[in-house]
PDB file of N, H, CA, C and O in Angstrom:
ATOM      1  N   UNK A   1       5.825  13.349   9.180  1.00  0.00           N
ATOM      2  CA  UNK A   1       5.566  12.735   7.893  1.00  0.00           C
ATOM      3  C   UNK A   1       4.325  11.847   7.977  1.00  0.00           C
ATOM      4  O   UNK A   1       3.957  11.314   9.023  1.00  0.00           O
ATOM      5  N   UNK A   2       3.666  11.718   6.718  1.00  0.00           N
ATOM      6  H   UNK A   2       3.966  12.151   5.867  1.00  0.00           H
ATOM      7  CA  UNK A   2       1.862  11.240   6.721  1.00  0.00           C
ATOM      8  C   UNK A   2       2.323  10.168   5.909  1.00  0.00           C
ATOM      9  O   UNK A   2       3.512  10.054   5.613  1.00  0.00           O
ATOM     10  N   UNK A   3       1.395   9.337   5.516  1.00  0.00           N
ATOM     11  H   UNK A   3       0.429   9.431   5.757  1.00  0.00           H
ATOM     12  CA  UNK A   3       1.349   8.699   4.220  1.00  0.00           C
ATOM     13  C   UNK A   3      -0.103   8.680   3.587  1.00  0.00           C
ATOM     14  O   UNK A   3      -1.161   8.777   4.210  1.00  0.00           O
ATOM     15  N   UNK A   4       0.090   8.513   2.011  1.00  0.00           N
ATOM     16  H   UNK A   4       0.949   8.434   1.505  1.00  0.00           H
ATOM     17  CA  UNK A   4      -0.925   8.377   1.157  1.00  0.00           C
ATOM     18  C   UNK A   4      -1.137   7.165   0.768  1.00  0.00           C
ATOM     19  O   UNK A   4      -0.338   6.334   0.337  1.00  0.00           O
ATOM     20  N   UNK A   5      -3.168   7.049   1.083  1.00  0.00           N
ATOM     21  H   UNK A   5      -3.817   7.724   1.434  1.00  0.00           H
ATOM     22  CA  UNK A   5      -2.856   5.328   0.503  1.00  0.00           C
ATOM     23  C   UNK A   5      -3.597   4.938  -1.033  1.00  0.00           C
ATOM     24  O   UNK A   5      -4.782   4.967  -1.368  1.00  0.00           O
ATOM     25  N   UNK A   6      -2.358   4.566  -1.790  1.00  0.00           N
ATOM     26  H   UNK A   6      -1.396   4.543  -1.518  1.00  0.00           H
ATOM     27  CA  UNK A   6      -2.707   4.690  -2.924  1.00  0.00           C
ATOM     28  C   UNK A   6      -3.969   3.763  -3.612  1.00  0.00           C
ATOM     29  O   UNK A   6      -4.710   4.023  -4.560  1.00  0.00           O
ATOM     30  N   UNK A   7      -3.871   2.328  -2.539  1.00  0.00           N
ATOM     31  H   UNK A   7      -3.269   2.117  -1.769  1.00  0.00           H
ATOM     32  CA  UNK A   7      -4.961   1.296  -2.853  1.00  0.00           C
ATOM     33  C   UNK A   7      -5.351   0.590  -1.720  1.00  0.00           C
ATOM     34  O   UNK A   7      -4.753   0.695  -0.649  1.00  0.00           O
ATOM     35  N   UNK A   8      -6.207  -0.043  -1.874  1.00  0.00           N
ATOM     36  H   UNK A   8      -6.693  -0.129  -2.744  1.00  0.00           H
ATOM     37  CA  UNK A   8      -6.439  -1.148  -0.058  1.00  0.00           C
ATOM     38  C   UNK A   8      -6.767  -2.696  -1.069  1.00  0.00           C
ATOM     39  O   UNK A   8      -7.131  -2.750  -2.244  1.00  0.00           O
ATOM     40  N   UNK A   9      -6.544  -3.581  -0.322  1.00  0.00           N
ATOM     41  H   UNK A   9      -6.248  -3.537   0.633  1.00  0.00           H
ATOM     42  CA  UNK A   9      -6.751  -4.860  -1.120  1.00  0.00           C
ATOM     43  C   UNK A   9      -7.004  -5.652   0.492  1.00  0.00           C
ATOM     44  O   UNK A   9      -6.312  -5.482   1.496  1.00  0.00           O
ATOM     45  N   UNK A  10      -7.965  -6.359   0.371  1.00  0.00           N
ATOM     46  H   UNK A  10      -8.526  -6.497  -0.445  1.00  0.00           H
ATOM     47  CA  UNK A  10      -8.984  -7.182   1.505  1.00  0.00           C
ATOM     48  C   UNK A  10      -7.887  -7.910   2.003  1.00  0.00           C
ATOM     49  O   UNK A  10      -7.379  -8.658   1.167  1.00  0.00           O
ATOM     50  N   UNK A  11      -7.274  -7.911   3.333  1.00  0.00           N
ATOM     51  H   UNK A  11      -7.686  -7.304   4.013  1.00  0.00           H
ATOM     52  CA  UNK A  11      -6.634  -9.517   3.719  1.00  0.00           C
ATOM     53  C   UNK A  11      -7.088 -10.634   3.356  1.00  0.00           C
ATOM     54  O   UNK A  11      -6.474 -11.344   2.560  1.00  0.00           O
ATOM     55  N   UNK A  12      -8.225 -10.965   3.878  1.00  0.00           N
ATOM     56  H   UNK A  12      -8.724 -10.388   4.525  1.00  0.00           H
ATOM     57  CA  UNK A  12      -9.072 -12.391   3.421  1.00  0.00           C
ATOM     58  C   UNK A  12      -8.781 -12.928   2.130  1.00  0.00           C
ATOM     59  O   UNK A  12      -8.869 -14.144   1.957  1.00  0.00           O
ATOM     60  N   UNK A  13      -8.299 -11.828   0.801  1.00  0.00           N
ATOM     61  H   UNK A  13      -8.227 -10.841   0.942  1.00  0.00           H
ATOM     62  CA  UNK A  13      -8.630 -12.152  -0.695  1.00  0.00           C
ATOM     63  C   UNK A  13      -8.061 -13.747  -0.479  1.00  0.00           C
ATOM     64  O   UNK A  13      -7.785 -14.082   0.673  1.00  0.00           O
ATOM     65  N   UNK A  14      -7.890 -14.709  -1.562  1.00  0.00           N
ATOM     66  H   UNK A  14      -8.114 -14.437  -2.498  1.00  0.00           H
ATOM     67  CA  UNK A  14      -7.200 -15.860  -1.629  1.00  0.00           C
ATOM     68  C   UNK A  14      -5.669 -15.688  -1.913  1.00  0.00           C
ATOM     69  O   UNK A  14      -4.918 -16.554  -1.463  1.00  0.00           O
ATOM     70  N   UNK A  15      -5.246 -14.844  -2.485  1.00  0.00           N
ATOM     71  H   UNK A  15      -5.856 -14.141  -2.850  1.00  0.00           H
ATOM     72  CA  UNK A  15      -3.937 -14.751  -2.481  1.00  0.00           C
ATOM     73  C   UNK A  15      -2.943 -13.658  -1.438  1.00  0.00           C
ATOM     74  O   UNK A  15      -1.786 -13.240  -1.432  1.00  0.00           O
ATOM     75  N   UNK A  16      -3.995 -13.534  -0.731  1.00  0.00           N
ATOM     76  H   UNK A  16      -4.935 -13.873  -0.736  1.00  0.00           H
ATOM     77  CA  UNK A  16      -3.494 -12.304   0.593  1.00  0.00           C
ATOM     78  C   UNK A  16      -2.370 -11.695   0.016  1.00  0.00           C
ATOM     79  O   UNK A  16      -2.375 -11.718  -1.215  1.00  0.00           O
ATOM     80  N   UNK A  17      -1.336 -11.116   0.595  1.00  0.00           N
ATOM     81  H   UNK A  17      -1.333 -11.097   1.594  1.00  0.00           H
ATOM     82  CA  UNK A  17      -0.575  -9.739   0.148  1.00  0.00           C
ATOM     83  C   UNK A  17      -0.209  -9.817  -1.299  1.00  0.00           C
ATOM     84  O   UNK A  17      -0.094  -8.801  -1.985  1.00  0.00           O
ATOM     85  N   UNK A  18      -0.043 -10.912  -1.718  1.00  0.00           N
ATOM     86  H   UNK A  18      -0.137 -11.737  -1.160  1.00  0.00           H
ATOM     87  CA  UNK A  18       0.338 -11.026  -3.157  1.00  0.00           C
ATOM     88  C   UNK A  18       0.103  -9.791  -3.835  1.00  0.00           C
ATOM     89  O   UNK A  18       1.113  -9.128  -4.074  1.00  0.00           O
ATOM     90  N   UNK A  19      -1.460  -9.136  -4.352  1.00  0.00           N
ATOM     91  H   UNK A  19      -2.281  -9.674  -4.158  1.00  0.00           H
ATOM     92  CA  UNK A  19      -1.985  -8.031  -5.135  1.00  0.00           C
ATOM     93  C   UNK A  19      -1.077  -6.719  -4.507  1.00  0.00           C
ATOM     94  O   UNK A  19      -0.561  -5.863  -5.227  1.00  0.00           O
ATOM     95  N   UNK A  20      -1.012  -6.738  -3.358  1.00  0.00           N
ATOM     96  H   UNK A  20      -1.431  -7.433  -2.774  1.00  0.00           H
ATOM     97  CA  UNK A  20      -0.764  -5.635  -2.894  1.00  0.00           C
ATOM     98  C   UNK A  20       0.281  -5.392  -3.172  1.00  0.00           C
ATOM     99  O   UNK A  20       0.460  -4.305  -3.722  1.00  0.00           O
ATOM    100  N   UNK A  21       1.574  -6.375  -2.900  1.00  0.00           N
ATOM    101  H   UNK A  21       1.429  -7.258  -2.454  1.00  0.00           H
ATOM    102  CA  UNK A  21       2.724  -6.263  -2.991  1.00  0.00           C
ATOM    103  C   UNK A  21       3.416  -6.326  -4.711  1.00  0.00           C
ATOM    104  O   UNK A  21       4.533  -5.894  -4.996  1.00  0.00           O
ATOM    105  N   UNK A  22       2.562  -6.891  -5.584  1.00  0.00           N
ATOM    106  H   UNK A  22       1.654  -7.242  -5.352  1.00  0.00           H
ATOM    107  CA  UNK A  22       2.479  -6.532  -7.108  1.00  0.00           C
ATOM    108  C   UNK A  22       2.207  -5.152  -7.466  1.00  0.00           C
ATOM    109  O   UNK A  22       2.931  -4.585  -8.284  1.00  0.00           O
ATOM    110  N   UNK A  23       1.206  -4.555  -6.913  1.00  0.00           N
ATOM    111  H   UNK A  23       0.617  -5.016  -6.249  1.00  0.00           H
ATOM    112  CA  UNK A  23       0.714  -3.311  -7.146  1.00  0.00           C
ATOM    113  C   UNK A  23       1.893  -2.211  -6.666  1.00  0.00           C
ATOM    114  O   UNK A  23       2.032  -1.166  -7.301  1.00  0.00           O
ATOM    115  N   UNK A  24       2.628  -2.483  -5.645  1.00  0.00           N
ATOM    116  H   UNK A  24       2.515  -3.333  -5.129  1.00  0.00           H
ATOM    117  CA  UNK A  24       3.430  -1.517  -5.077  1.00  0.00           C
ATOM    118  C   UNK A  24       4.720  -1.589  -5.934  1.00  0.00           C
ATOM    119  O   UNK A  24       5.158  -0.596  -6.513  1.00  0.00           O
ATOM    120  N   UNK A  25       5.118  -2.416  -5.971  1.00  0.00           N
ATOM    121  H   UNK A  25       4.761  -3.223  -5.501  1.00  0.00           H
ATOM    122  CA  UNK A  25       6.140  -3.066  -7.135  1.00  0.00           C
ATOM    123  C   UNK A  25       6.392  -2.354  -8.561  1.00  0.00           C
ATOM    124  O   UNK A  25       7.517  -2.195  -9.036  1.00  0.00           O
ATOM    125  N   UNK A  26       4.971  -1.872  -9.293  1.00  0.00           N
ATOM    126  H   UNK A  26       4.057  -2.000  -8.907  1.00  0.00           H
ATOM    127  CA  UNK A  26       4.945  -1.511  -9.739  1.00  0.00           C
ATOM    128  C   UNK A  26       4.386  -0.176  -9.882  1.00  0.00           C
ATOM    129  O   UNK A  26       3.740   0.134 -10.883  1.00  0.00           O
ATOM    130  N   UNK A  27       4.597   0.587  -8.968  1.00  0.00           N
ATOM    131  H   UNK A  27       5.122   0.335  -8.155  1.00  0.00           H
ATOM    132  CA  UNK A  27       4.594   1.652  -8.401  1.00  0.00           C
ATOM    133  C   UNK A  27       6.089   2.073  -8.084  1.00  0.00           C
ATOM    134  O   UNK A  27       6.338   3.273  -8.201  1.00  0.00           O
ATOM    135  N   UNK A  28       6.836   1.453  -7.801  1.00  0.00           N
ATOM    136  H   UNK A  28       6.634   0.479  -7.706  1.00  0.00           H
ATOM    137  CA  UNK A  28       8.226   1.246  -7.614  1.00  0.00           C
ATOM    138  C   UNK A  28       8.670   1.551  -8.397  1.00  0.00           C
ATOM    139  O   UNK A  28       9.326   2.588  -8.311  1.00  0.00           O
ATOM    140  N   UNK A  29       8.569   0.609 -10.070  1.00  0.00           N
ATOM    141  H   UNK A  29       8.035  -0.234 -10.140  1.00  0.00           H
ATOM    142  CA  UNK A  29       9.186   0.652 -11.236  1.00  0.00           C
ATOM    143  C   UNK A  29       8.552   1.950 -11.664  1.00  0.00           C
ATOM    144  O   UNK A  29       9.225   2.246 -12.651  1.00  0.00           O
ATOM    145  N   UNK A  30       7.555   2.999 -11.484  1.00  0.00           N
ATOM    146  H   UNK A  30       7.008   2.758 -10.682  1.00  0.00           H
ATOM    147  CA  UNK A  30       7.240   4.090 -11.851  1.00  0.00           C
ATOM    148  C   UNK A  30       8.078   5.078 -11.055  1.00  0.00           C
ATOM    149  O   UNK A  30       7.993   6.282 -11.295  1.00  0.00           O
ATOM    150  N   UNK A  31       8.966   4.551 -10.017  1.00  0.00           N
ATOM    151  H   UNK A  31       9.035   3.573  -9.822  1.00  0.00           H
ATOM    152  CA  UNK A  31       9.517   5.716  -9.571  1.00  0.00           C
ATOM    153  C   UNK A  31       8.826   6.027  -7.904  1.00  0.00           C
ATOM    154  O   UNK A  31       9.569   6.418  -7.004  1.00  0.00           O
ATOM    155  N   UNK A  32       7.688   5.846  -7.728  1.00  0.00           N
ATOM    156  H   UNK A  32       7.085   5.529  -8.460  1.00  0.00           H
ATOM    157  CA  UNK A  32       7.180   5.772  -6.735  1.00  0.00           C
ATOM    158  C   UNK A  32       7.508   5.095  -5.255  1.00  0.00           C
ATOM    159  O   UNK A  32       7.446   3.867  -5.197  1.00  0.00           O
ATOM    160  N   UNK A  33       7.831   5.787  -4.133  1.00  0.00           N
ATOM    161  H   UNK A  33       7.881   6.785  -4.180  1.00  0.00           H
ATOM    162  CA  UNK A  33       8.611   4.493  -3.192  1.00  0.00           C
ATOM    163  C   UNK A  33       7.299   4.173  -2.301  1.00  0.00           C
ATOM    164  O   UNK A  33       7.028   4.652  -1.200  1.00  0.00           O
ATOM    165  N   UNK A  34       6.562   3.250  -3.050  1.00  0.00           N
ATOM    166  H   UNK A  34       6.782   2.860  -3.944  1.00  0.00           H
ATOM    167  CA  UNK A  34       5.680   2.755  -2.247  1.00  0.00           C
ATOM    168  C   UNK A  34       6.103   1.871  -1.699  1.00  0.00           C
ATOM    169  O   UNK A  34       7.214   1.382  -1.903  1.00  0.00           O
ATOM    170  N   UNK A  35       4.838   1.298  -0.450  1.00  0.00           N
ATOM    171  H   UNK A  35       3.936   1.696  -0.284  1.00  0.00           H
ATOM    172  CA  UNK A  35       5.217   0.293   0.335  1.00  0.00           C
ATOM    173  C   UNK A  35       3.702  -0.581   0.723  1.00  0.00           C
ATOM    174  O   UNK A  35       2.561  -0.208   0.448  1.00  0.00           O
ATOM    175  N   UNK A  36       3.989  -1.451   1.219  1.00  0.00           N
ATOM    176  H   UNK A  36       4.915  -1.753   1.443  1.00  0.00           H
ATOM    177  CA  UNK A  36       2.636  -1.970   1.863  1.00  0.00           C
ATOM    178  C   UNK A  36       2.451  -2.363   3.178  1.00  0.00           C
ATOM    179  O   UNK A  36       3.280  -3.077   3.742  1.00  0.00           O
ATOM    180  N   UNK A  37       1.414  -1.954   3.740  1.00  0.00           N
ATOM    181  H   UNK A  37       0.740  -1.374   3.282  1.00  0.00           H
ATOM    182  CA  UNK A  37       1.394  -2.187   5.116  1.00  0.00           C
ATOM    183  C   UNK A  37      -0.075  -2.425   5.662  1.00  0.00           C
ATOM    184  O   UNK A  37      -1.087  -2.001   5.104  1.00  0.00           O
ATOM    185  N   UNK A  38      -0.044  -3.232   6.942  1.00  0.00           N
ATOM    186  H   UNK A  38       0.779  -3.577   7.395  1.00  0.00           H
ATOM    187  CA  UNK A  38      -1.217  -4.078   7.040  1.00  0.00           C
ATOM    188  C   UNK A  38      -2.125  -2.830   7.983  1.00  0.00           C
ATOM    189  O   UNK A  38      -1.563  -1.989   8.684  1.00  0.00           O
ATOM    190  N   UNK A  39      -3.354  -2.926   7.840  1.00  0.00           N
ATOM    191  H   UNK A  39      -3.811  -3.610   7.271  1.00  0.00           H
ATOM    192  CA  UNK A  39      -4.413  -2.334   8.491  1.00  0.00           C
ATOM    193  C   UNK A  39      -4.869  -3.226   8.960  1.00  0.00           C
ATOM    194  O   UNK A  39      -5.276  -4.134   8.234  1.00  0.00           O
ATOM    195  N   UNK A  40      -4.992  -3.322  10.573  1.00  0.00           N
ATOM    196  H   UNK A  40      -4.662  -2.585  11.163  1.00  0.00           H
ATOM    197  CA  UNK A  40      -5.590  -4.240  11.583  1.00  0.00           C
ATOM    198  C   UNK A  40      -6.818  -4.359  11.925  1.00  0.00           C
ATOM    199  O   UNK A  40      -7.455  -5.394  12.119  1.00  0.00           O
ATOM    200  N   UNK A  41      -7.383  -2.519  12.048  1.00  0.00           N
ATOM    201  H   UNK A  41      -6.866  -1.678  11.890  1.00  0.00           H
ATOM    202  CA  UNK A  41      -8.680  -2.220  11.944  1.00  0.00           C
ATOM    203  C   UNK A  41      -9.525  -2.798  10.902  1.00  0.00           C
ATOM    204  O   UNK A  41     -10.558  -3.460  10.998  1.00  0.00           O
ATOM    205  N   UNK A  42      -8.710  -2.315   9.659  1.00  0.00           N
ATOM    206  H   UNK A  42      -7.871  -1.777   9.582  1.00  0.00           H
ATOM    207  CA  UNK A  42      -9.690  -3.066   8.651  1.00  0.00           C
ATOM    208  C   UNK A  42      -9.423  -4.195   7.720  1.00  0.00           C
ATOM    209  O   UNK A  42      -9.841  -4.411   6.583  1.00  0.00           O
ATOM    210  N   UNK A  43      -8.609  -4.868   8.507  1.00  0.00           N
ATOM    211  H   UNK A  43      -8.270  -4.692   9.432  1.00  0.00           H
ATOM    212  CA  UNK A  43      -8.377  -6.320   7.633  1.00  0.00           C
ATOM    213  C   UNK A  43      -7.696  -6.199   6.331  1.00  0.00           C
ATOM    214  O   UNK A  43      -7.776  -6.816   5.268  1.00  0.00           O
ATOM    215  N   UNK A  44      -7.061  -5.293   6.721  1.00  0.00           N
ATOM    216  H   UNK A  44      -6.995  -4.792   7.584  1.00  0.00           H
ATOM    217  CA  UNK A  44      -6.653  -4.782   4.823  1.00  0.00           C
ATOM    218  C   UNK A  44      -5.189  -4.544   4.770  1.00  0.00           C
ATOM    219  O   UNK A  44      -4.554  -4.105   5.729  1.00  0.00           O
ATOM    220  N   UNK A  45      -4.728  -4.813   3.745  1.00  0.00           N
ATOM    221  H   UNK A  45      -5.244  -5.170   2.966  1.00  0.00           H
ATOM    222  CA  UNK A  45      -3.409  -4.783   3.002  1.00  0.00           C
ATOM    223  C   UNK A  45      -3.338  -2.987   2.506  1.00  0.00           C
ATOM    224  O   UNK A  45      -4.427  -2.566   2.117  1.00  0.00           O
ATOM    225  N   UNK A  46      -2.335  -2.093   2.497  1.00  0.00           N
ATOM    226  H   UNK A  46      -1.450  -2.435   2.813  1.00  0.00           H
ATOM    227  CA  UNK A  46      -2.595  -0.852   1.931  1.00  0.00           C
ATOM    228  C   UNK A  46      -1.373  -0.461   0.831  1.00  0.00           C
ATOM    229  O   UNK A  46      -0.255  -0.976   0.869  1.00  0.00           O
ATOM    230  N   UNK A  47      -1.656   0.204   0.180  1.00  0.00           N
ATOM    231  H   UNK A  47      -2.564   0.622   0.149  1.00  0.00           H
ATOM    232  CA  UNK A  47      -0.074   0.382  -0.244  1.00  0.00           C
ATOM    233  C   UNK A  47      -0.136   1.746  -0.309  1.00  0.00           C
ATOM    234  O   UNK A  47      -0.853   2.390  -1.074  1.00  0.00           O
ATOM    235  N   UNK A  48       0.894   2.330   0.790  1.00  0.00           N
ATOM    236  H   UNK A  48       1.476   1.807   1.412  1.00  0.00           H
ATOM    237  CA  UNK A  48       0.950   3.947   0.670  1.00  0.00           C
ATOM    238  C   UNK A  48       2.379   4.072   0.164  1.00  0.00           C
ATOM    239  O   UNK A  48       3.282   3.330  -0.221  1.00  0.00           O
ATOM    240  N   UNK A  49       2.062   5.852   0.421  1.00  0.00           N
ATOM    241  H   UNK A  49       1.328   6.455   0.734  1.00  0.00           H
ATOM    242  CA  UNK A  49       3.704   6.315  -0.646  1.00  0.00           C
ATOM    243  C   UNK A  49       3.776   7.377   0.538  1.00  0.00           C
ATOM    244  O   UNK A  49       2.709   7.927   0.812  1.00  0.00           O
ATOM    245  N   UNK A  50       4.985   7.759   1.327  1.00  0.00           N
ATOM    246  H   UNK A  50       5.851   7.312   1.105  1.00  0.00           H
ATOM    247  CA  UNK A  50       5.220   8.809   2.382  1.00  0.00           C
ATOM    248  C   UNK A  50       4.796  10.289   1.406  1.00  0.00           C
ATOM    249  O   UNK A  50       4.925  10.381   0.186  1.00  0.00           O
ATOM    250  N   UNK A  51       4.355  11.187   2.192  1.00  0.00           N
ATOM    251  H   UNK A  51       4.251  11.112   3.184  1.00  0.00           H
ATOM    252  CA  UNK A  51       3.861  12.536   2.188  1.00  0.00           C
ATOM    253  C   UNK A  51       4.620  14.091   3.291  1.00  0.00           C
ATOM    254  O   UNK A  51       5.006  13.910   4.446  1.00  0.00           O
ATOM    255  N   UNK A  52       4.644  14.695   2.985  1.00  0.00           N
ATOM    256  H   UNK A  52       4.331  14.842   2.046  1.00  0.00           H
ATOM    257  CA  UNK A  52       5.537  15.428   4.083  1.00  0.00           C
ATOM    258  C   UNK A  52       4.224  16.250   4.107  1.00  0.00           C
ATOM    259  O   UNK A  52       3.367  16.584   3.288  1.00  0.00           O
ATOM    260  N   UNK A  53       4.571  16.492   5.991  1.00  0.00           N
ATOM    261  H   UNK A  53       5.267  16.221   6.656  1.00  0.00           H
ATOM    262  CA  UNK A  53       3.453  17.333   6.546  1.00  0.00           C
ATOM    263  C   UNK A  53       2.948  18.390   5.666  1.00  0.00           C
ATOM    264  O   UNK A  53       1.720  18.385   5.580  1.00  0.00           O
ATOM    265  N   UNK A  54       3.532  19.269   5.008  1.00  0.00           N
ATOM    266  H   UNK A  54       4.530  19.273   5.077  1.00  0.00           H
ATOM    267  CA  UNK A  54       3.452  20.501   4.452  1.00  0.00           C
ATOM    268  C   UNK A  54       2.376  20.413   3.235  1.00  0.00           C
ATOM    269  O   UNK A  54       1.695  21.389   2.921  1.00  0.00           O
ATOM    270  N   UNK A  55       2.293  19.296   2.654  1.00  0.00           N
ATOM    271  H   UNK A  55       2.846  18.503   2.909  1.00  0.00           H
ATOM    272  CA  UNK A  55       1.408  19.344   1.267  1.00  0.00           C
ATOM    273  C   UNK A  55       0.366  19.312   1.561  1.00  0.00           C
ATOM    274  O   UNK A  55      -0.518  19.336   0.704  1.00  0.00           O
TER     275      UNK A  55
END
């Protein structure tokens, strides 16, 4: 299983995960089982949604 990343939002921003975790949230309420998870490489907040190998 892969994941898709639906958005990236800067760690640094001033309200750090906040956006991200709003954005996924409501991705949620669409039905969507997003999530958010940190990128180390690039300083970034992500919010993906799982993908199965096959697509």
């Amino acid at each position: 299983m892969g994941a898709k990343v639906l958005e990236r939002f800067p760690a640094g921003a001033p309200r750090g995960a906040w956006p991200a975790e709003e954005f996924a949230a409501a991705r949620r309420a669409e039905g969507e089982p997003a999530k958010v998870v940190m990128d180390l490489a690039s300083d970034a907040f992500l919010v993906v949604v799982p993908t199965r190998d096959d697509d």
